[in-house]
C-alpha angles and dihedrals in degrees: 000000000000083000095050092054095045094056092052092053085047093060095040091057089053094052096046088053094051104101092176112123129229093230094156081057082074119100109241101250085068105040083054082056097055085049101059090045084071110013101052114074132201091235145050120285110231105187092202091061102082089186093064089057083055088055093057103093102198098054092112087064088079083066107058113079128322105269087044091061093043088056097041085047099056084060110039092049096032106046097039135075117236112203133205143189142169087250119196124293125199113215114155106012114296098313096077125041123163126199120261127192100183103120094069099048077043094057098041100048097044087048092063128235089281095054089045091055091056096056109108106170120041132167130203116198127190125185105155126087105206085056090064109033106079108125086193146342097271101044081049100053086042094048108028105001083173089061108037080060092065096048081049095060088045086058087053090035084058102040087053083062100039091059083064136344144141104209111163096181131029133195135198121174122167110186122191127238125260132199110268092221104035101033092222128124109272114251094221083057090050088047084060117030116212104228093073089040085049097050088038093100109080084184097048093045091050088058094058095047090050080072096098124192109013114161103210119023114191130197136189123171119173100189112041136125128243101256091051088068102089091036084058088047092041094055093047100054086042095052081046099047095047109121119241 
């Protein structure tokens, strides 16, 4: 009798001295809520930015088991915005830079087909003007073969969501650039406005509207003409009102 005491207190003590807590006891509404807590950042989340992903505090969440990680992923991909640019390039010194839009056809292909399906906000952000100015493929290969490569990767990056995605938002911004020393738009960039440079990819445009079924598109565009006004209204009604 003694021993079987003993054994229960035993047990008992065990039990007392588990901190753990039982987090998967929590309805799911809560446990969403925990998730966003951690998961769900003030600012934009720029994949190609290593030290934002440090900032986020649950990511050791997607560790923990597998329905953990299905839960914690629902929220990470799907309430934040992920943003991308053609970020600067060096190629010879500091005078040439080319875009490069790795990072987005990176970061799509390395989540898997079911973490792309839960992103919901992305924004696209363009601020140089040889990425955007090819008239074509051949006046390109015979002009920038370098950067006719990266548009190239935004066309797969694009076609990788067109075969399944969710988005509910979309953003496209093209900025102009401006004079490092004086601040102020380049002329060059006035001279060719960056809306029709923009639409002058048959290919490039395609794959935006093969992205079927996004709720909200937004455009910005800093340098355009008047009459480029209704063409960048047009395109986004038409890119909101695809089928699915």
């Amino acid at each position: 009798m003694a021993s079987s005491t003993q054994s229960i207190q035993s047990v008992s003590s065990d039990r007392s001295n588990d901190t753990r807590f039982p987090f998967l006891r929590l309805p799911p509404e809560l446990r969403d809520k925990v998730y966003s807590l951690v998961l769900v950042t003030r600012w934009q989340i720029k994949p190609d930015d290593f030290t934002q992903f440090e900032r986020i505090d649950g990511r050791g969440l997607l560790t923990t088991c597998h329905l953990i990680n299905a839960e914690a992923c629902d929220i990470l991909y799907g309430k934040n915005i992920f943003h991308f640019d053609d970020c600067w390039e060096s190629v010879y010194g500091d005078l040439n830079h080319v875009a490069n839009m790795n990072s987005i056809y990176s970061f799509l292909k390395d989540i898997g087909n079911r973490n792309r399906l839960r992103l919901r906000h992305i924004e696209l952000l363009f601020q140089h003007r040889d990425f955007l100015f090819y008239p074509d493929e051949e006046w390109f290969l015979n002009h920038n073969r370098r950067s006719y490569s990266h548009a190239r990767i935004l066309g797969r990056a694009l076609q990788l969501l067109a075969r399944g995605h969710a988005l509910r938002s979309l953003g496209i911004e093209i900025e102009a650039i401006n004079n490092k020393d004086t601040g102020e738009v380049r002329k060059d960039y006035i001279d060719y406005p960056s809306w029709p440079a923009f639409m002058a990819s048959k290919k490039l445009k395609q794959y935006f509207l093969d992205l079927k079924g996004i709720n909200e598109v937004s455009i910005y565009v800093e340098c355009y003409r008047n009459e480029d006004v209704n063409s960048i209204k047009a395109f986004q009604r038409e890119m909101e009102n695809s089928a699915p």
